[in-house]
N, C-alpha and C positions, 0 to 999 in steps of 0.2 A: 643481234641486239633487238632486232624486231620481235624475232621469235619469244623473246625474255618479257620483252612489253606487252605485245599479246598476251599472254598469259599470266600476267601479271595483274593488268586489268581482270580477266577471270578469274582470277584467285579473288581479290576483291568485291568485285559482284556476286561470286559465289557467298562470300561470307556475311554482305549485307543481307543476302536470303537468307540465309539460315538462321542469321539474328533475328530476325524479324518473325519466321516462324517460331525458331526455340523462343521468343518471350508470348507469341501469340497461343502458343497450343504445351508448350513447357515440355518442347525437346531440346534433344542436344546442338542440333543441326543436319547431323551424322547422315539423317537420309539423302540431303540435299549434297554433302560433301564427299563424301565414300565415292559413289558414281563419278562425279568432276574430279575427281584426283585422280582417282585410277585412269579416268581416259586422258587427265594431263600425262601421266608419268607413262601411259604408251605412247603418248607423241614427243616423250623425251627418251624414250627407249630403255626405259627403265626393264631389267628382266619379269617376262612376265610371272613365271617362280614364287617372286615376292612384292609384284604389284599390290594387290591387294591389301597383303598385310601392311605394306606402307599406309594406303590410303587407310584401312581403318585406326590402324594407331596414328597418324596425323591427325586422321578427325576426331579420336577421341582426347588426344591433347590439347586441340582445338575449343572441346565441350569444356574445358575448365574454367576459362574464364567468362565465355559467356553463359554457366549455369551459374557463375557467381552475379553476375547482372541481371539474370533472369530471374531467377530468385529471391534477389535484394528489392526488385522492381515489384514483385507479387507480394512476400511480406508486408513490405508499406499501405498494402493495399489490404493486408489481414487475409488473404489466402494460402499461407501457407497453414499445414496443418504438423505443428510439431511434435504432437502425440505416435501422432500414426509413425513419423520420424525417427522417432525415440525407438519407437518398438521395431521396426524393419531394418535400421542402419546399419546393424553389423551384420546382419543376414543379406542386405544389398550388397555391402562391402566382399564377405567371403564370396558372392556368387558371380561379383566382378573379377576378383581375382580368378577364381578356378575359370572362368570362358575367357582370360588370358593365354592362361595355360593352354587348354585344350583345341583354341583355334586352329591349331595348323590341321587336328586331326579330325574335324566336325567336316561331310562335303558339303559343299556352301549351296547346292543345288535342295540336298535335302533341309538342311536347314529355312531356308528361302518358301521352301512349301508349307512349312509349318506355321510360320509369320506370315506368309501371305492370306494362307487360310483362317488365323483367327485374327486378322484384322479385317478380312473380306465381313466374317459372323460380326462383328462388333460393329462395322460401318454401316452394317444394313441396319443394325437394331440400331443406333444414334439417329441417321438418318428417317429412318421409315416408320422406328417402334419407338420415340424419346422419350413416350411417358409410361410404358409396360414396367411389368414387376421385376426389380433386379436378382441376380443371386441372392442377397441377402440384405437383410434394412439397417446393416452396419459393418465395416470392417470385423471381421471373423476373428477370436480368437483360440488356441485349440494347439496341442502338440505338435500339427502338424501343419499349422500357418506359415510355419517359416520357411517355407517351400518355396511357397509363393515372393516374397523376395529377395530368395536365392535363386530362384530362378528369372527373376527379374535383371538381375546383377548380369546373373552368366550368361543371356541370349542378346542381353545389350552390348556389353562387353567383344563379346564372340562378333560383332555386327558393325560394331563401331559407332552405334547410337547411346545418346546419354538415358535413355531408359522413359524417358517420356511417354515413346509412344504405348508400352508397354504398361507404363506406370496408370496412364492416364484411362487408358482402357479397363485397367483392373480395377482401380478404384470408382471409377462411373459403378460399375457394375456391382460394386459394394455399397452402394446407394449415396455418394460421396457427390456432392456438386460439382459440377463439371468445371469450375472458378477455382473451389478448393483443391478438383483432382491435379487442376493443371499449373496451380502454384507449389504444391506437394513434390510435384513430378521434375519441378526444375531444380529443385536443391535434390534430390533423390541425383540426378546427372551430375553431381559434383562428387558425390559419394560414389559413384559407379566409376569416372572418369578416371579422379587421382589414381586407383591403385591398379586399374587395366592401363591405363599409362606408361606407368613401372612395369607393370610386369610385359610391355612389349618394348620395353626399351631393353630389359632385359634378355630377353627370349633372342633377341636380335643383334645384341651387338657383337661386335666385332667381324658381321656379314660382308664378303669381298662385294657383293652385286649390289649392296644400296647405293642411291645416288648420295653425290657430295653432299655437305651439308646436313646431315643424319646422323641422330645418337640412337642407337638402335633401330627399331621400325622406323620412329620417327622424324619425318623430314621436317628442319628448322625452318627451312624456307617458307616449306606449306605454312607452316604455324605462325611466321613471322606476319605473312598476306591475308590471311582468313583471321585469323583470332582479333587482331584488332576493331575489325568490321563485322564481326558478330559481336564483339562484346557494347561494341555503339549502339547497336539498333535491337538488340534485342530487347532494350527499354521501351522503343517503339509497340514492337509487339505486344509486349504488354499492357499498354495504355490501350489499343485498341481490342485486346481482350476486353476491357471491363469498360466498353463502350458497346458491346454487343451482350443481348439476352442471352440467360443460360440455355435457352431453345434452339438460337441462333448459335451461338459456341457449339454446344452439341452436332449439328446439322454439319455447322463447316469443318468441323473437328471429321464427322465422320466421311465427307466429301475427302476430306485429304487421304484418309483411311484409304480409299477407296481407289484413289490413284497409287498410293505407295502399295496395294496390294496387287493392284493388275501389273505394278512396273515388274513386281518381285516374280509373279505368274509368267508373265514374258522372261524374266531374265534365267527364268529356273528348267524354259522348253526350249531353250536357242541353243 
């Protein structure tokens, strides 16, 4: 019983983190929650096999309801940018789906080096270069834009993040306010969530080694402890987004960059 409390309270804590990041910086939570579930479910002996894929489809069923607060809380505030919405969502959507799919077969080692590295390039430039010339002095458009997020979709997806981090970096760099990138980026994680959701509940079910309490990948329990507690506080986050300068957003935006790419560096040589 202790053991259940313990971790109980951790699921909890965890989730007020990630709410409070996802409406701060317009992620999923996914970075903060992926790690803490997978080392919950090896201290409940979950197989390791299919550790992982629990934690990322719990944390991506997790992203749904706090992208629907995080988003609702940026809108009010006129950051969201609907256009750009319009034009990527089905191309989010397919590239959520297919990095459902394809997770079991990506190694998470090589994957991990790719995101590490071009969040390490993006963090120095927020941090170091904030006012240098972007890729471009507008969101691209062109036959073969929709690459970009399809590929958005599918690395988020594959990761178990709502695409924030991903989103938010793209669009800085398409010369996109870092206010606008990061309210864009929290409804873009509801579009990514729902259908890698499905599709690992799908992929998953009727597996003899998940733990109790699981439709598929995903663990009800996790969902039950964390989702409530991101979707609170991710309002929080919000509000002190647009208490800080877009120089200052930038900086801290790219400071987190900077941690989540050394964790991923560390995790991808051990």
């Amino acid at each position: 019983m202790d053991q259940w409390l313990v971790l109980g309270v951790a699921m909890l804590a965890t989730g007020c983190i990630a709410g409070v990041l996802a409406g701060l910086f317009g992620i999923g939570g996914g970075i903060v929650i992926v790690p803490v579930l997978e080392a919950t479910l090896g201290f409940l002996k979950v197989d390791p096999a299919i550790r992982m894929h629990v934690a990322v489809a719990t944390s991506l069923a997790t992203i749904i309801p706090t992208s629907i607060s995080s988003a609702r809380a940026h809108h009010q505030r006129g950051s969201v940018d609907l256009e750009i919405v319009k034009r990527w969502a089905l191309f989010v959507l397919i590239g959520a789906l297919l990095g459902a799919w394809i997770a079991s077969l990506v190694h998470s080692r090589v994957l991990a080096m790719v995101f590490a590295t071009l969040a390490l390039l993006v963090a120095l430039k927020m941090v170091f270069f904030p006012e240098t010339r972007n890729l471009t002095e507008d969101v691209p458009r062109g036959p073969l834009v929709p690459v970009i997020p399809t590929a958005i979709g599918c690395f988020s997806s594959m990761m178990g993040i709502g695409g924030g981090t991903f989103s938010v970096m793209t669009l800085t760099l398409f010369n996109q306010r870092i206010h606008r990138a990061v309210g864009t980026a929290a409804l873009f994680g509801l579009i990514i969530s729902v259908p890698a959701t499905a599709g690992f509940i799908a992929t998953g079910w009727g597996d003899a080694r998940l733990p109790p309490g699981s439709i598929g990948y995903v663990s009800l329990v996790g969902f039950a402890l964390i989702a409530p507690a991101t979707y609170a506080t991710a309002p929080v986050g919000a509000k002190i987004a647009h208490g800080l300068s877009q120089k200052n957003l930038s900086a801290l935006f790219g400071a987190f960059l900077l941690i989540v790419s050394f964790r991923l560096f560390y995790r991808a040589f051990i």
